[in-house]
N, C-alpha and C positions, 0 to 999 in steps of 0.2 A: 206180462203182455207179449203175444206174439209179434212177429216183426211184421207182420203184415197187417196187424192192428195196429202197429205203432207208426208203420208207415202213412194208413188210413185215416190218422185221427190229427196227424202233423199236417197231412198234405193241403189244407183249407188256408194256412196260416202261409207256408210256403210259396203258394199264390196268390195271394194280396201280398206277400212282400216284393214279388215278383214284378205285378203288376203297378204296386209304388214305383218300383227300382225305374220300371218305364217309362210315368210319368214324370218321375224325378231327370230323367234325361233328357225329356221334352220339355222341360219349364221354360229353356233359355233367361235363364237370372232370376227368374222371379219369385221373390219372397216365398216360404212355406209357414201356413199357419200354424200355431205355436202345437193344438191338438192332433196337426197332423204328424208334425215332427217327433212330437212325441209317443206315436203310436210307429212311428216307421222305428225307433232307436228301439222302441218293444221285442215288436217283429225280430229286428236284426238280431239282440240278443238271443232271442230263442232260438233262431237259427245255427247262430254259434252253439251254443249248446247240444243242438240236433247234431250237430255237425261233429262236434265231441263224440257225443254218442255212439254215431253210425260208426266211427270208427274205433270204438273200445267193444263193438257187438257188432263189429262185421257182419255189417249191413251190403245189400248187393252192389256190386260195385258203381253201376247206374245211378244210384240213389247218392253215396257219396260223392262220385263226379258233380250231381246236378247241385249237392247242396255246397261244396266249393265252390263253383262258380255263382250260385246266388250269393254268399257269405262276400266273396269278393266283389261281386255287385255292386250292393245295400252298401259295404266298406268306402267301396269307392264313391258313393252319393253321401254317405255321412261324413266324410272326412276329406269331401275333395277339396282343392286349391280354389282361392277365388281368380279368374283373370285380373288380368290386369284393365282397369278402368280407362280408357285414354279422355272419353268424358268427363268421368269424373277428377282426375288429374286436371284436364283444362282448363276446367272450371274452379281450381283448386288457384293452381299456378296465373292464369291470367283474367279472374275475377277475385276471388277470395283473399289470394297473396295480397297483390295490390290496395285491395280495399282495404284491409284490415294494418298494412303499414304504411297506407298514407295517412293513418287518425295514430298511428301506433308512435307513442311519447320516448318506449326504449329508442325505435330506428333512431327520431330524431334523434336525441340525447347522443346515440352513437356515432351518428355525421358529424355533431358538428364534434365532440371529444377529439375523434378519428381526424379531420379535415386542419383543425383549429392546430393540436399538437403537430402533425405531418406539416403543415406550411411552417409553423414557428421555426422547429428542430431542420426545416432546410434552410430557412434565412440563417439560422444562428450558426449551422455548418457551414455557408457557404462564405460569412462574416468571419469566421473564426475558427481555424483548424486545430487549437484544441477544445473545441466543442466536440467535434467529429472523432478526436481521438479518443477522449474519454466515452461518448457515446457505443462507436465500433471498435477500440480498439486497434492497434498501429498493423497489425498483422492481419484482419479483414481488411482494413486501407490498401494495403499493399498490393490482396489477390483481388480486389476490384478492381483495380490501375490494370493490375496485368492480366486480367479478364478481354480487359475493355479496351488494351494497348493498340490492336488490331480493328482496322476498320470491316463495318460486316460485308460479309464477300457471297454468303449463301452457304447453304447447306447442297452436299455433293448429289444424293440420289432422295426419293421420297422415302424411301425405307427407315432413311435416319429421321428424317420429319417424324413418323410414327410413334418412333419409339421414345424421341426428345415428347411428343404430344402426351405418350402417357407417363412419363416420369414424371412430366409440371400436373398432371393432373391429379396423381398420386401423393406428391408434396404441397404442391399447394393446398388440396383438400384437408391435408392431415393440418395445417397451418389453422384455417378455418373452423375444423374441427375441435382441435384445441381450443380456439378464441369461443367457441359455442362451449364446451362444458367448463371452462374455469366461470362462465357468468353462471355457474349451477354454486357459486359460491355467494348464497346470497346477492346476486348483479353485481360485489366490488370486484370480484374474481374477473370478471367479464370486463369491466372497466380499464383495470390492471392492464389486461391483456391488450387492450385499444391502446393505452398510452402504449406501453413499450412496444407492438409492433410499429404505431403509427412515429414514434422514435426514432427509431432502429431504420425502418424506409426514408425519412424523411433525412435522418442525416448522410445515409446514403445517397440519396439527389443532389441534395447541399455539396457534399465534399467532390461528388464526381461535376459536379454543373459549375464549380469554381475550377477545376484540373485543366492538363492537355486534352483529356480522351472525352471532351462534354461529347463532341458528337460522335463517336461511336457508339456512346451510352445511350444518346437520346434515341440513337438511330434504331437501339434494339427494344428500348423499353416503351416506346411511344404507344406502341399500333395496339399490347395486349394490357396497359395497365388500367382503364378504364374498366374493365370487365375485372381482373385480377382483386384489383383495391376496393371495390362495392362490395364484391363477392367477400372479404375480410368482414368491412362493416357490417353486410348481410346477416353474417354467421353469431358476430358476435351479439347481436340485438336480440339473436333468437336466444342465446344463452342469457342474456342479462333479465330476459322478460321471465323467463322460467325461476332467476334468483330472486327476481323483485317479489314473482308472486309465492316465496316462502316467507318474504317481509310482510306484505300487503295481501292477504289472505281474503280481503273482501270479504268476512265473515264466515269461509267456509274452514277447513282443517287444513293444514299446510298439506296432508296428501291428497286431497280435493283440489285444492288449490291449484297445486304444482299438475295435474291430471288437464285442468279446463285447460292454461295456459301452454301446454304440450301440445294440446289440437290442435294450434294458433302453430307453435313454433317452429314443430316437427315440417309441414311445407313449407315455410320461410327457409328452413334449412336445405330443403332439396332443390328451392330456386337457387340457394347459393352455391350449391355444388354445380347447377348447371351454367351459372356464372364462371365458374371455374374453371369448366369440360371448354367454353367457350373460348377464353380468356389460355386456356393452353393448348387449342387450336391452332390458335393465331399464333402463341409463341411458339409451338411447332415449325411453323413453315410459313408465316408471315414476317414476322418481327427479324431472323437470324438471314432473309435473303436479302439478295443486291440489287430489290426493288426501291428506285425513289425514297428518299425520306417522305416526299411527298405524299406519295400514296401511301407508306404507313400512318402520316397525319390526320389522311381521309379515312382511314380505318379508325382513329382514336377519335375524331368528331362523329363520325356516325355509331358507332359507341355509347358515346355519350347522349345522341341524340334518344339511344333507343333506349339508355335507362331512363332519362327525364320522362321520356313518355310513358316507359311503363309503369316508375313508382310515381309520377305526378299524374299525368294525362289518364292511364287508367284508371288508377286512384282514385283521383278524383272524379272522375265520371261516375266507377261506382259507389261511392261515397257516398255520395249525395242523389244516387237515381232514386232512394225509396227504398222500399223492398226489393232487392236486387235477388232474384231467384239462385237459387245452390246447387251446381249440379253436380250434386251429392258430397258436398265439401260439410264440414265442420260449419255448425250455427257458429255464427260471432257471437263474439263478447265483447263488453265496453274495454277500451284501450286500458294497458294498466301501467 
């Protein structure tokens, strides 16, 4: 075939891909029928191939330019990124989250695990220092004291705020993180992981709330532990619901199973990271300055005011509205 038949006989196909790539840039998000799609991924291959072609048969150089630029076109409409949803995130984060763990059996289970041990292991530290020692160890004891020996004074410029802001956010995530895949053990992993952090914090409260240095201590931990401590529990509930559901399969395959319950957990988990981003905000440049204990106390009750309302108050709101519309979250499923 000549090239000029070969040109003449391609070019039909080249424009209707052309003419998709067009429409495909003016949809703004909206869905492609399944025939259309599949006739655009058609197109696009031939194209590649033409485009192969033209340049194993030095083809004019016109022609290969124009068939680059449509190859990279079609490319970029088949394969592009999706934005990021702020909608559908909203509606994820403060309808869906909410709803789904104010009926959700792990959170509870994990409040009160989390709350129940964290209270016990302060009184019994605060009762008895070798509780505390066997708990932390004589040499965590020691760099706590002398953490905490100094009353807080503030932090010199905002610079150091920043950078203290992203180290808590970095660590304490990873914290979170942890307590989210060890509940991939079955939910005991996840359990495990509730006792001994909620252990491990509470006998430290205990031993420093009995010492000389209580208020320096309280002075620093007050304003960011409300956001810090939920955000643990958070994380951990979403890992325990993911182990339960390899227990509790509700009839479908444990990789069925463990898939539904990911839909549910996978945003539960990114409310708790931004628990976290919050909660080492505040210990950035709230918690370490030589503002009032007062005002750090008004920081730790409104805090709390704003979890209660979001996992009860929202919650329950949508809970119970009915058919609460999805804007574009994951359908629910019965609590497991």
């Amino acid at each position: 075939m000549k090239v000029s038949e070969l040109i003449q006989s391609r070019q039909k196909h080249w424009r209707e891909l052309e003419q998709r790539c067009s429409a495909l840039e003016n949809l703004s998000g909206r869905r492609v029928r399944a025939e259309a799609g599949t006739r655009f991924a058609a197109l696009y291959r031939a194209a590649c191939a033409d485009l192969a072609l033209a340049d194993a048969y030095h083809l004019p150089p016109a022609t290969v330019q124009y068939l680059h630029q449509l190859v990279g076109r079609a490319h970029n409409q088949l394969y592009r990124t999706r934005a990021f949803a702020v909608r559908k995130w909203y509606g994820e984060l403060f309808i869906n989250v909410p709803r789904r763990l104010y009926r959700d059996r792990s959170f509870r289970l994990a409040l009160a695990i989390f709350w129940g041990v964290f209270i016990l292991s302060s009184l019994m530290a605060f009762s008895s220092p070798d509780y505390a020692d066997r708990i932390l160890g004589q040499d965590f004891m020691e760099a706590l004291e002398e953490m905490y020996s100094q009353p807080v004074a503030g932090r010199s410029d905002g610079a150091t705020g920043m950078l203290a802001t992203g180290f808590y956010t970095i660590h304490n995530t990873s914290i979170g993180l942890r307590c989210f895949a060890f509940g991939l053990v079955f939910g005991i992993g996840g359990l495990f992981a509730l006792v001994f952090n909620a252990s491990v914090l509470g006998a430290a409260f205990g031993h420093m709330a009995g010492g000389p240095h209580a208020g320096n201590f309280f002075h620093f931990v007050t304003a960011h532990g409300p956001f810090e401590l939920t955000a643990i529990v958070l994380a951990a509930a979403a890992g325990m619901r993911l182990g339960f559901s390899l227990v509790d399969t509700g009839g479908y395959t444990r990789a069925a199973a463990l898939r539904r319950a990911a839909t549910e957990a996978v945003p539960s988990v990114a409310a708790a990271v931004l628990l976290f981003l919050l909660a080492a905000v505040i210990e950035g440049f709230l918690s370490p300055s030589a503002a009032p204990y007062a005002v750090k106390l008004a920081a730790a009750v409104a805090s709390c005011i704003l979890l209660v309302f979001y996992f009860v108050g929202l919650g329950r709101r949508h809970a119970f509205a009915g058919e609460t519309p999805s804007l574009g979250g994951a359908a629910g499923i019965p609590p497991g």
